[in-house]
C-alpha positions in Angstrom: 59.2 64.1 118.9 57.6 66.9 116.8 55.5 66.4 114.5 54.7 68.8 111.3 52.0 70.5 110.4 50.0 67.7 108.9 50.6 65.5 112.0 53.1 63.1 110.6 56.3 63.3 112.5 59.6 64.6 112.0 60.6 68.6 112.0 58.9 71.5 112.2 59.8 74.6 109.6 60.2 78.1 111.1 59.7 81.3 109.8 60.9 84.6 111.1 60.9 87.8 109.6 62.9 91.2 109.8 60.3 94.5 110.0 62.9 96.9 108.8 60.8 100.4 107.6 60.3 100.2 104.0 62.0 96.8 103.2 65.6 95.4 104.2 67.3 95.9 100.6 69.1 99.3 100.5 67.1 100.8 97.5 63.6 99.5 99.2 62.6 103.0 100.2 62.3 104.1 96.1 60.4 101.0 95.0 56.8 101.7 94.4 55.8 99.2 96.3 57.0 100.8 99.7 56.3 103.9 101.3 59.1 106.4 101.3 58.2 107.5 105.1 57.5 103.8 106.0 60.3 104.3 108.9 59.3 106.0 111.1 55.5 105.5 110.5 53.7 103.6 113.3 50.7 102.5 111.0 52.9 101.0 108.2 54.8 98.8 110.8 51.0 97.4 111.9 49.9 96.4 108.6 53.4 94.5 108.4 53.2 92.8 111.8 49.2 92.0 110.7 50.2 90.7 107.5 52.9 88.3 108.6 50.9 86.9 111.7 48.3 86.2 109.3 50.8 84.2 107.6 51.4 82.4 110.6 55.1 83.7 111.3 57.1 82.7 114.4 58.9 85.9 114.4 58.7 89.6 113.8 62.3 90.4 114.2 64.0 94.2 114.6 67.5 94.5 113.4 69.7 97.8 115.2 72.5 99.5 115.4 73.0 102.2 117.8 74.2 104.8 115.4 73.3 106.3 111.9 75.3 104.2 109.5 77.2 105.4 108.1 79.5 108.9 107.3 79.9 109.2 104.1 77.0 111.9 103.5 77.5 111.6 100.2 75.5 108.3 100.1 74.0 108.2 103.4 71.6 111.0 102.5 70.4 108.5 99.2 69.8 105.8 101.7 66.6 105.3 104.6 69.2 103.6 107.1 69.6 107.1 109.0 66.2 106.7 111.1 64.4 104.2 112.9 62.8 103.7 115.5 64.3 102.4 118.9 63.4 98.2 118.6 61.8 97.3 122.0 60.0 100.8 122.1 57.9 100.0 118.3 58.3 96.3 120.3 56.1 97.4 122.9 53.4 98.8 120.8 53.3 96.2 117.8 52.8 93.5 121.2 48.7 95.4 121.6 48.1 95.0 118.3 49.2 91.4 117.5 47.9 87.9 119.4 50.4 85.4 118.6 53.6 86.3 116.4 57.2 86.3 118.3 58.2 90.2 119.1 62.4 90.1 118.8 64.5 92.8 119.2 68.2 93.7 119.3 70.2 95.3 122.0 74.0 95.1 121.7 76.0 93.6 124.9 78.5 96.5 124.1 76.5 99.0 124.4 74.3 98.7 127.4 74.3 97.3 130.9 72.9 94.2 131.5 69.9 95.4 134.2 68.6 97.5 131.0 68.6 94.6 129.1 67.2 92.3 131.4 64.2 94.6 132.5 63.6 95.7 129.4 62.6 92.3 127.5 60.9 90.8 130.9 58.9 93.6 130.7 58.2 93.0 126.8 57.7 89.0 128.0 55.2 89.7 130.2 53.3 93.0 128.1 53.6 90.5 125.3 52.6 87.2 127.1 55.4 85.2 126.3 55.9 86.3 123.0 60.0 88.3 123.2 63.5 87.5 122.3 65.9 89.0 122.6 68.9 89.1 119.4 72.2 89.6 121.7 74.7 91.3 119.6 78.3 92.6 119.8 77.7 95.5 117.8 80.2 96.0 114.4 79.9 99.6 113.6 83.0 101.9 114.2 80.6 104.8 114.7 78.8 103.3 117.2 81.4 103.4 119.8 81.9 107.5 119.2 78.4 107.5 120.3 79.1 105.9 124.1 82.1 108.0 125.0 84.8 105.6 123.1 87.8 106.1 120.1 87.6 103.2 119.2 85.4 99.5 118.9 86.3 96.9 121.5 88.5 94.1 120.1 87.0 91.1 118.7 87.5 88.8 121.1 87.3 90.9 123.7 83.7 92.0 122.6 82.8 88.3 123.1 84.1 87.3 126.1 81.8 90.7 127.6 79.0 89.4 125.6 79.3 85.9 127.6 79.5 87.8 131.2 76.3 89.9 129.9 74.1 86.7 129.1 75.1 85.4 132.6 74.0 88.1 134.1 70.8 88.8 132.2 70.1 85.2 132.7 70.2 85.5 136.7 68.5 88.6 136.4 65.9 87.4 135.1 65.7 84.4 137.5 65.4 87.0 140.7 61.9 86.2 141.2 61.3 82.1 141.8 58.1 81.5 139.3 55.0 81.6 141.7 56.9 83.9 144.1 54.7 87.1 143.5 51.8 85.9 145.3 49.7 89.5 145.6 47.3 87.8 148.5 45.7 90.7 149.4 44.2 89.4 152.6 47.7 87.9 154.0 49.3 91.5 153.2 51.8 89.6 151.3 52.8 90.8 148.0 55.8 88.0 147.4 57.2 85.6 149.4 60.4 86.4 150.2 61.8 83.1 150.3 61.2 83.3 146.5 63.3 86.3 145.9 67.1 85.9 144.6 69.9 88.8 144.6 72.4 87.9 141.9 75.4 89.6 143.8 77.3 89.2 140.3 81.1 90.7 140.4 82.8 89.8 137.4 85.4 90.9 134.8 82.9 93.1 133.3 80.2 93.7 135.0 79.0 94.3 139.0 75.7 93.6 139.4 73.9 93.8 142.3 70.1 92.8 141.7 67.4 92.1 141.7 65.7 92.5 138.9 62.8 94.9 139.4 60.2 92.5 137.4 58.9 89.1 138.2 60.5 86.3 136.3 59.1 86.5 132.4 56.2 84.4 131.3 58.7 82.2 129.3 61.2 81.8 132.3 63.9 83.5 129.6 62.9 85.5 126.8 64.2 83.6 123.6 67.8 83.9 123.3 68.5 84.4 119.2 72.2 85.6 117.9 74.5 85.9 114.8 77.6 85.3 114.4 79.8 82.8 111.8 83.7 83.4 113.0 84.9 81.1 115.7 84.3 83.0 118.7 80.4 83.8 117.4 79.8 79.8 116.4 80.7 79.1 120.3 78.9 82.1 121.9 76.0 80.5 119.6 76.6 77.0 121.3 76.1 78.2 124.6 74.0 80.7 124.4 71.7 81.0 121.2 68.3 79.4 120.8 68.1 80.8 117.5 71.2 81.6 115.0 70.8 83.9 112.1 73.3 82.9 109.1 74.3 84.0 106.0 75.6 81.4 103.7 75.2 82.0 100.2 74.8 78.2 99.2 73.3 74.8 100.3 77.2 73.0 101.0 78.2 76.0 102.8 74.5 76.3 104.9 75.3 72.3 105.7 78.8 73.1 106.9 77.6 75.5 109.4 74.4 73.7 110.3 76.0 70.9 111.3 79.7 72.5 113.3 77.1 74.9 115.4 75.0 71.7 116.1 78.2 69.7 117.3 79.7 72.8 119.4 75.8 72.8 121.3 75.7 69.1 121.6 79.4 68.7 122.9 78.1 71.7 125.6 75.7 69.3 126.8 72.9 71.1 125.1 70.3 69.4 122.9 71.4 70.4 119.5 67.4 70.6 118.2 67.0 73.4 120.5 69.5 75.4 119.2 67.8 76.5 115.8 69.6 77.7 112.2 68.0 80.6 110.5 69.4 81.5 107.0 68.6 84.9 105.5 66.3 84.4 102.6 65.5 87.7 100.9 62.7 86.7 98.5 61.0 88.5 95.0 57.6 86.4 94.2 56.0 86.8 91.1 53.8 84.2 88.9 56.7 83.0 86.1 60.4 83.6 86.9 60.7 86.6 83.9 58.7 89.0 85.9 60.4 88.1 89.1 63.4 88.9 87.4 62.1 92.0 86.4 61.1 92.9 89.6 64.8 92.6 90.7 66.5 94.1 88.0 64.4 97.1 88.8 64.8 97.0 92.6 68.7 97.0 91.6 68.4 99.8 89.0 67.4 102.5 92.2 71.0 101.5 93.6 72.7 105.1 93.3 76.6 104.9 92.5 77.4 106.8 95.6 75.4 104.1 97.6 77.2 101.4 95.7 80.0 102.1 96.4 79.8 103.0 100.4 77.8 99.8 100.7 80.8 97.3 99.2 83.4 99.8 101.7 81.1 99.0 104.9 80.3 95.4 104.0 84.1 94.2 103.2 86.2 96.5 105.9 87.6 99.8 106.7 88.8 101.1 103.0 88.3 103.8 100.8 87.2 103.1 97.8 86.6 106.7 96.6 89.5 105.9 93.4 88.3 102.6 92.2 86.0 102.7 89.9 82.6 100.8 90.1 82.9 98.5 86.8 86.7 97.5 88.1 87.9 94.6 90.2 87.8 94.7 94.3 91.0 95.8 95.5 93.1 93.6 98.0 91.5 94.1 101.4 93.5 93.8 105.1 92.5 92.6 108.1 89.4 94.1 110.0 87.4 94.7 113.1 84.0 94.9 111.2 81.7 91.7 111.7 83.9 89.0 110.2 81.6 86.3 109.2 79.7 88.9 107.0 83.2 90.7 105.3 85.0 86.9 104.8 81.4 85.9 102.7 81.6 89.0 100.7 85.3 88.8 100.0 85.1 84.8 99.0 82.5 85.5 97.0 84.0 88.4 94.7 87.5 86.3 94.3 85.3 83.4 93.3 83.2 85.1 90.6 85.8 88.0 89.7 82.9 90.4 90.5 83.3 94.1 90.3 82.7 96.6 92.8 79.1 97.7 91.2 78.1 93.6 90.7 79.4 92.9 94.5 77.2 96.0 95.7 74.0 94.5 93.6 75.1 91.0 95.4 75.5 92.3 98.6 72.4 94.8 99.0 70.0 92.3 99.7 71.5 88.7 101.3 70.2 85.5 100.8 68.2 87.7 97.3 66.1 84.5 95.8 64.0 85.2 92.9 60.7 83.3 91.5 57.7 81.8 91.0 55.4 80.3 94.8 57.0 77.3 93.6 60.5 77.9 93.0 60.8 79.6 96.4 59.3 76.9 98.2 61.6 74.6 96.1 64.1 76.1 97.7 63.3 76.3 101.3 62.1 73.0 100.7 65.5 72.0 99.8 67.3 73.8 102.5 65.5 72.4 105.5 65.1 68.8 104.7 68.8 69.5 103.7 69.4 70.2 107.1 70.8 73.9 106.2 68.4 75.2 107.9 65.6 74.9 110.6 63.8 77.7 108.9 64.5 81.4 107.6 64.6 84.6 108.7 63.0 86.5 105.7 64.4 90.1 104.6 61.9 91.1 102.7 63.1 93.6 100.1 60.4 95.9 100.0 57.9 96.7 102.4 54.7 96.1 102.5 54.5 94.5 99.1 56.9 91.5 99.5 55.5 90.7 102.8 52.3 90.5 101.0 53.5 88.4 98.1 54.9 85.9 100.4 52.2 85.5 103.0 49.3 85.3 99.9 51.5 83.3 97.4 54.7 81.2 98.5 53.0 80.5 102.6 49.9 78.4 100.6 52.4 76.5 99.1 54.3 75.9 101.5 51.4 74.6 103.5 50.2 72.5 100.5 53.5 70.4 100.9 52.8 70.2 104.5 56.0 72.0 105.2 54.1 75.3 107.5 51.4 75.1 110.3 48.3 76.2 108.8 47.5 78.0 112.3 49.1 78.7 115.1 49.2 76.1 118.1 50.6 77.5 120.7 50.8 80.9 122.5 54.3 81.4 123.6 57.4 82.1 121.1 59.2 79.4 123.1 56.1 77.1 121.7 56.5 78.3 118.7 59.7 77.5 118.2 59.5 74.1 120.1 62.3 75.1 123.0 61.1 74.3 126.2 60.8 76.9 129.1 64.8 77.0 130.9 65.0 76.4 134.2 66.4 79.2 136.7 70.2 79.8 136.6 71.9 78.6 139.1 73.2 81.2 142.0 76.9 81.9 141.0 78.4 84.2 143.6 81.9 83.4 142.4 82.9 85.4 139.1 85.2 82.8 138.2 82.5 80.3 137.9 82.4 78.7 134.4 79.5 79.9 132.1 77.2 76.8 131.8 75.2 75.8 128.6 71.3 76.8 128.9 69.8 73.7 131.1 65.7 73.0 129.8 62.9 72.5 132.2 61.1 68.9 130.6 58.8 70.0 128.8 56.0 68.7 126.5 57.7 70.5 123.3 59.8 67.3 123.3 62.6 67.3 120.9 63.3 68.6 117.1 
């Protein structure tokens, strides 16, 4: 049993949030409020990662793709989504600067091997001191795949069932070294024992992998294991796998629905459902009385330039052209797609609900989980969400950057501490106690490819349960 921040007991709120250059809405880079050149600029990613561990986050969280996105230069060159800097590499150097905050990054099981991945974020776990995770993603972009040598994206399913085989093999990877087994006794001449090293010998549908990993096993045992994902085949690789699931529901019912089927598909796995945690996307604009947050988000909308509009509704919903409709019209019909599917069917549903037009779904659709208001009214609604049981916490976009960040860590965290909702410090040093998962306990050897995935097993821990 957990208890909260005041001591009484019950759940724990969580708080993540995405460092994405000038702000996560696709007009961010105009507002005054963010730096135009706030990509690719080391110092304005500190005062972002300072700002939110003074706020006590869990999480500082790195979105990718492994491509510019987009080709349509027509809008892409009014956007800042063609630079950025490579996740686990601003990772590494955020980790010297900060004490406490969670360090998670993304790296697509499509579009690497799983020994990078693996060595990668055991090397971030231990620079870090048991602060990484790792987001595991399939990757959705069409152009990424021209980049690694391909016509064409892997097929849905088939993009899953390689993500599965790359977990397993990342998870034994990073089980090589038994804990304690890197002794470095200098006077013995012994720098492991080697009774404490495992070879994976992995040979799969996928993947042959022969191992070891080249780094001793990570401070947390795993690096935390986060994922998104809302059609069928992303709720179950979030059963097995996740430890954290980003989702993007736009309302409370819909937030329950999900909450509650990912939890089952955990629990009927074997796993504990509380350690599998449900992170909504909350994209919040704080000001002191609901008209001038309003204002602030009319404005942020107004820098939306047609061209942009327009690509971002074609990129969200599916492969379409959308060059001949025209931006005050209706949303043509739309066919079947390979793009992220939980993401398009939410976008869709919502324009046939609300008869939106192709200019209102693009406002709708360039910041998710956009909440507007007052300290109050945004902890109102968190509030609402997590005793709901929509969510465990939130994985906050912030609009704009630094100024959002700012708003929320000096105005809406308070609050959220005054209803004894947030810690008022952190507690612990690791993102696994953070988060309250406990530390895994080392994969089982499978030598045989045909070996059924098993569900994360948990070391007993003192984090107790959720």
């Amino acid at each position: 049993m957990t208890t909260t921040p005041h001591g009484r007991p019950g759940r724990t709120l969580t708080l993540g949030a995405v460092l994405q250059g000038a702000g996560g809405h696709i007009a961010g880079w105009r507002h005054p409020l963010s730096p135009p050149d706030g990509e690719l600029d080391l110092a304005h990613h500190i005062r972002v990662a300072q700002t939110l561990e003074r706020g006590t986050f869990d999480v500082l969280f790195i979105a990718d793709v492994v491509a510019i996105s987009g080709t349509d230069l027509d809008s892409l060159h009014r956007t800042a989504r063609s630079v950025r800097f490579e996740p686990l590499t601003l990772l590494a150097a955020l980790s010297t600067v900060t004490e406490r905050i969670g360090l998670v990054g993304t790296a697509s099981t499509t579009y690497n091997e799983p020994f990078h991945v693996a060595r990668k974020f055991a090397s971030l776990d231990h620079l870090s001191a048991g602060r990484a995770g790792w987001n595991a993603v399939t990757s959705v972009l069409p152009q990424e795949a021209a980049n690694f040598g391909r016509d064409a994206h892997l097929e849905h399913g088939l993009r899953y069932r390689r993500a599965a085989e790359f977990v397993d093999v990342v998870r034994e990877l990073w089980d090589s070294f038994d804990d304690g087994a890197v002794l470095r006794d200098t006077a013995a001449g012994r720098y492991y024992d080697p009774a404490g090293l495992r070879t994976p010998h992995h040979r799969g549908e996928h993947f042959a992998v022969r191992g070891p990993l080249s780094v001793s096993r990570p401070p947390q045992g795993h690096p935390v294991i986060f994922q998104a994902g809302s059609s069928e085949a992303g709720k179950d690789f979030a059963a097995r796998y996740g430890e954290v699931v980003f989702t993007g529901q736009a309302d409370l019912a819909g937030a329950q629905r999900f909450y509650a089927d990912v939890k089952a598909r955990a629990a009927a796995l074997g796993r504990n459902p509380d350690h599998l945690l449900v992170w909504p996307i909350l994209a919040p604009i704080v000001a002191d009385t609901e008209a001038a947050a309003r204002a602030r988000r009319d404005e942020l909308l107004e820098l939306i330039h047609d061209d942009v509009a327009r690509r971002l509704v074609q990129d969200t919903v599916g492969d379409v052209d959308l060059s001949e409709y025209p931006l005050d019209g209706p949303l043509p019909e739309i066919g079947e797609t390979n793009r992220s599917r939980s993401r398009s069917e939410q976008m869709l549903g919502l324009a046939r609900r609300e008869n939106l037009t192709i200019r209102e779904l693009a406002r709708r659709s360039s910041g998710g989980g956009m909440i507007t208001g007052t300290p109050e009214t945004i902890a109102d609604h968190i509030e609402e969400w997590f005793t709901g049981r929509g969510a465990d916490g939130f994985n906050v976009g912030f609009p704009y950057l630094p100024g959002a960040a700012e708003d929320f860590v000096d105005h809406v965290v308070p609050e959220l501490r005054r209803r004894g909702l947030f810690r008022e410090s952190y507690t612990e040093t690791t993102l696994r106690g953070h988060l309250g998962l406990p530390r895994p306990v080392a994969v089982p050897r499978r030598n045989d490819p045909t070996h059924p995935s098993e569900p994360l097993a948990d070391e007993p821990s003192k984090a107790g349960t959720r």
